[in-house]
N, C-alpha and C positions, 0 to 999 in steps of 0.2 A: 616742246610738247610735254603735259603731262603723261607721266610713267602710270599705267593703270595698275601697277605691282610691282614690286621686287621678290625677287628667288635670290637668298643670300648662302651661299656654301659658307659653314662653320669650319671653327677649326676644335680640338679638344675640349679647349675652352671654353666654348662657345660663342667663340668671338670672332666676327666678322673677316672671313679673308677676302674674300671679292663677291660684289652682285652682281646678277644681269636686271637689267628694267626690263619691264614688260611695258613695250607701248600699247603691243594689240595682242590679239591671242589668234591661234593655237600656239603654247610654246612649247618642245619638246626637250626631254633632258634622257642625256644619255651617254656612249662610248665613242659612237660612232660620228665622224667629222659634221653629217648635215643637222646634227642637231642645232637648237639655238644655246644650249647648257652643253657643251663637252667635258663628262666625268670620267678623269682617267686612272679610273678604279678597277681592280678585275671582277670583282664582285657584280658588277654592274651590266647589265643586258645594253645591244647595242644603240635598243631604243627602247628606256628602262620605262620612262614616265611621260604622258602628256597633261596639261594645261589647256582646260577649255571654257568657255563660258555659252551660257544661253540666256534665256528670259530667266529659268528656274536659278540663276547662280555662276558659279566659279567651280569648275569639276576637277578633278587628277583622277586620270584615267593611268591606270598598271598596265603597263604594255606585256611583248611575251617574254617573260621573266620570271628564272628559277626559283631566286632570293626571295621576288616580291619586294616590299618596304613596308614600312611603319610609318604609319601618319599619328602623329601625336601618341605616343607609344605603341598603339596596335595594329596589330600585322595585315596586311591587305595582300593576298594572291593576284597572278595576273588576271587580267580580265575585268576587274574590279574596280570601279567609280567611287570615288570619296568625295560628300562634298563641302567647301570650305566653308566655316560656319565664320562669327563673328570675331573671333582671334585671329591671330597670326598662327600657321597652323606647321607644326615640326616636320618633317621629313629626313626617315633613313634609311637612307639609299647604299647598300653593302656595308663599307668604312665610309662614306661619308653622312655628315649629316650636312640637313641645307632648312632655313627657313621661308615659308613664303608668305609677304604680307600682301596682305592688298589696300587700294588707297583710302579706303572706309575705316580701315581697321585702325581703333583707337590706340593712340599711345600712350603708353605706360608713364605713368610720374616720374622724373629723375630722382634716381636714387642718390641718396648721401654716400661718402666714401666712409668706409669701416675706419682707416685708419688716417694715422696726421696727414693734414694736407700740405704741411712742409717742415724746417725743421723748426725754423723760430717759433711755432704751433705747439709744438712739443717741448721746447728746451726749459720753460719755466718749471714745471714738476722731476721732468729727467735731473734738472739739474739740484733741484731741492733734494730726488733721491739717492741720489751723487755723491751730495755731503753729508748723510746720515751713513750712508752704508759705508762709507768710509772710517768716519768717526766709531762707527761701532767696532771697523776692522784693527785701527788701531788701538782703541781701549782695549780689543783681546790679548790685541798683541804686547799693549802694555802687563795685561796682567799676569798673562804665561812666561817672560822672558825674564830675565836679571839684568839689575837696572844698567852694568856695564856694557851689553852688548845689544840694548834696545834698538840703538840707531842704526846699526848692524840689519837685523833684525825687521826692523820696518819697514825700508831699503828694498829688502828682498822681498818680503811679505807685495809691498807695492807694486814690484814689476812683477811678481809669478800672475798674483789677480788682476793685473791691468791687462796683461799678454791673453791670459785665458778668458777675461770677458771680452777684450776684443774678437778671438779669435770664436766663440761662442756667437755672437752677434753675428760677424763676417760670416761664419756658414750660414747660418738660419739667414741673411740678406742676401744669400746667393743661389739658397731654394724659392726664398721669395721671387727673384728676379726670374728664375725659370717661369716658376709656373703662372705668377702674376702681371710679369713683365715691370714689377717696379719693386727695388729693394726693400723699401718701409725699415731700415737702417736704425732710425731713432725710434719706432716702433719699438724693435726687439731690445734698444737699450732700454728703453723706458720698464720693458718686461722685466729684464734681467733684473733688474737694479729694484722695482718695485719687490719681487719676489726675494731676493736674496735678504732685503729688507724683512717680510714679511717671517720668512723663515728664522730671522736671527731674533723675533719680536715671541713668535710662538716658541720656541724654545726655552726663551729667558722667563717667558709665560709658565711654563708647565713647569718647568725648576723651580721657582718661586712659591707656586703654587703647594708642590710637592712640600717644600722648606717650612712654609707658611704654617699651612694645614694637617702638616705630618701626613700627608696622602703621600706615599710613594709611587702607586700607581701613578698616579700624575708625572710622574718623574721617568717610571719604566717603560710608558709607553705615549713618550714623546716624539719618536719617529712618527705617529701616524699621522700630527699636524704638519709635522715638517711632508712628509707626503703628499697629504692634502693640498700644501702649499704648491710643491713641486707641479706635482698634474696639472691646479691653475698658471701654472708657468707655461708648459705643454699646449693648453686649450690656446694662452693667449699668443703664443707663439706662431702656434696651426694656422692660427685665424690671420695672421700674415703673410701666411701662403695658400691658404681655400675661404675665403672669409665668405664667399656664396653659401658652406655647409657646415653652420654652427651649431647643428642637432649633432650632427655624426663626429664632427669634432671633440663635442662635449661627451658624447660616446664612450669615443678613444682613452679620452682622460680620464675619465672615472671608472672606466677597463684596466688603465694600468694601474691605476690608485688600489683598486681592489686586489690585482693581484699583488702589488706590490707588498702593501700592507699580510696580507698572506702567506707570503713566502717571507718576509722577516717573522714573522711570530713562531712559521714552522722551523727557520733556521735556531731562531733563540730556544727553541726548546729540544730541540737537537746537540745543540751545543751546550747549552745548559739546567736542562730539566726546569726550566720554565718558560714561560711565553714572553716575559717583558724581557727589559735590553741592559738591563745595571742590576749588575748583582748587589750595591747596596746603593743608597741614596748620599752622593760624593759633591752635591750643589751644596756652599753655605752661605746664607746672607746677613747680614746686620741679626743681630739678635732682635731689635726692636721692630722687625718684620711676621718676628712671627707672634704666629695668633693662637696656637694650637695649645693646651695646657702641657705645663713639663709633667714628666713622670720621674716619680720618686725615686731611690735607688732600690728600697724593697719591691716595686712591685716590677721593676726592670730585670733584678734577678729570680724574682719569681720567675718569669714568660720566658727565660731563658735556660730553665731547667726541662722542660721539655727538648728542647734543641739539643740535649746529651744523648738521649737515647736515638736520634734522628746519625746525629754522626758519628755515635760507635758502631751502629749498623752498617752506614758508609765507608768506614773504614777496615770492618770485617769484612766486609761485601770486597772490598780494594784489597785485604792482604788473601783472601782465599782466591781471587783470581789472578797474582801474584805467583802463588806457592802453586798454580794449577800450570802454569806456565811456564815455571823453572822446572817442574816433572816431567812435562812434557817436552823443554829443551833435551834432560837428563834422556831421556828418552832415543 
């Protein structure tokens, strides 16, 4: 027999926990056992809703019911007839929600999946970003260490950042798994490993730049890329685990980017009477890097004759609340 409808009860998700067909109609939903729908909700009247049809259509008639419901987001009181147009039409009923389609009602295109559809899908870029972030990891580590205790050295570097990106991936594939029901595992490496890359690329970026160009702003306020970067890690991650709500996602991230970015500039200048993050510019590269013209020694010692009277002030400033302090210990 054709099903003239289905009433689907959702779950959070909105995904499918069990339908009733509808062969024929009236069908009612409700608390109470003679219903054909039992919702065992408290929310729920004991004969919350019926389903009816005529010439005119497909009705949902509100039984006598405090809550009422929401038929496609708007509230219907008891007594009240809705009737179903050419969609599939929402229904919610206390804590639950439930959809009702009927057999006219067209269906939707199948949607593509957000993320890899398995892991061999994924493993050709994962793994190209694999061995760059890695090489980058140990070029650092070559150049911060002494050439005796390198392999020392690398050793450890290896397993702290193999344990911590594993163990960064395994959460974020165990919120996936909650709320998606599927971990997306190679997803979040691919994040991890894409961003970490990105971050160590903008960095070497803005230092360069700074080196280059003699901009040191370029150099002082390098966390904001690195930021920028971070949030896109965030967005891409989220979307692992809500990949239905890439506005509010995209929200998120540029929420915390904002404040992020804000609360560093207000901590640097707290701490050090300025807004950027390096109190001098400490990047040096090949000298055949830079572009910027040298300055002479005369006009270097000129521009630095101002800066005497900037730090006898600070230093008067520092011994007279010195001497105000040891008065007041005497005291």
């Amino acid at each position: 027999m054709t099903a003239l409808a289905l009433l689907e009860v959702l779950d959070r998700d909105d995904h499918v926990r069990y339908y009733l067909p509808v062969a024929g109609w009236p069908v009612t939903a409700g608390r109470a056992l003679d219903n054909h729908l039992v919702l065992d909700d408290p929310h729920i009247a004991a004969q919350h809703f019926r389903i009816d049809a005529d010439e005119a259509g497909v009705f949902v008639q509100v039984g006598d019911t405090v809550n009422g419901l929401r038929a496609d987001g708007r509230r219907h009181g008891a007594g009240e007839r809705i009737r179903v147009g050419a969609a599939p039409l929402r229904l919610d009923v206390g804590d639950s929600h439930l959809c009702l389609r009927l057999a006219e009602h067209p269906i939707a295109a199948e949607l593509p999946l957000r993320t890899p559809r398995n892991v061999w899908h994924a493993v050709g870029p994962t793994l190209a970003a694999f061995v760059l972030v890695m090489a980058a990891l140990l070029f650092g580590t070559w150049l911060d260490t002494d050439p005796d205790e390198w392999t020392r050295a690398m050793a450890s570097t290896l397993v702290a950042v193999l344990t911590a990106g594993l163990a960064w991936c395994a959460a974020w594939s165990l919120v996936s798994k909650i709320f998606t029901r599927r971990s997306h595992f190679w997803w979040h490496v691919r994040v991890l490993l894409l961003g970490v890359l990105a971050i160590d690329v903008a960095g070497a970026a803005a230092r360069l730049l700074a080196f280059a160009l003699s901009w040191p702003a370029a150099s002082d306020f390098s966390f904001v890329p690195t930021y920028a970067v971070a949030a896109a890690m965030l967005y891409f991650h989220a979307l692992g685990v809500e990949p239905r709500q890439p506005a509010r996602m995209r929200q998120v991230a540029i929420g915390i980017f904002v404040a992020g970015v804000g609360l560093s500039i207000w901590f640097n200048y707290q701490n050090r009477d300025q807004l950027g993050e390096e109190l001098y510019m400490n990047h040096l590269f090949p000298p055949a890097l830079r572009l910027a013209r040298p300055v002479d020694t005369a006009r270097f010692v000129g521009e630095l004759a101002p800066l005497q009277a900037r730090l006898d002030a600070k230093a008067k400033k520092r011994d007279t609340g010195n001497s105000d302090e040891a008065a007041s210990d005497e005291e």
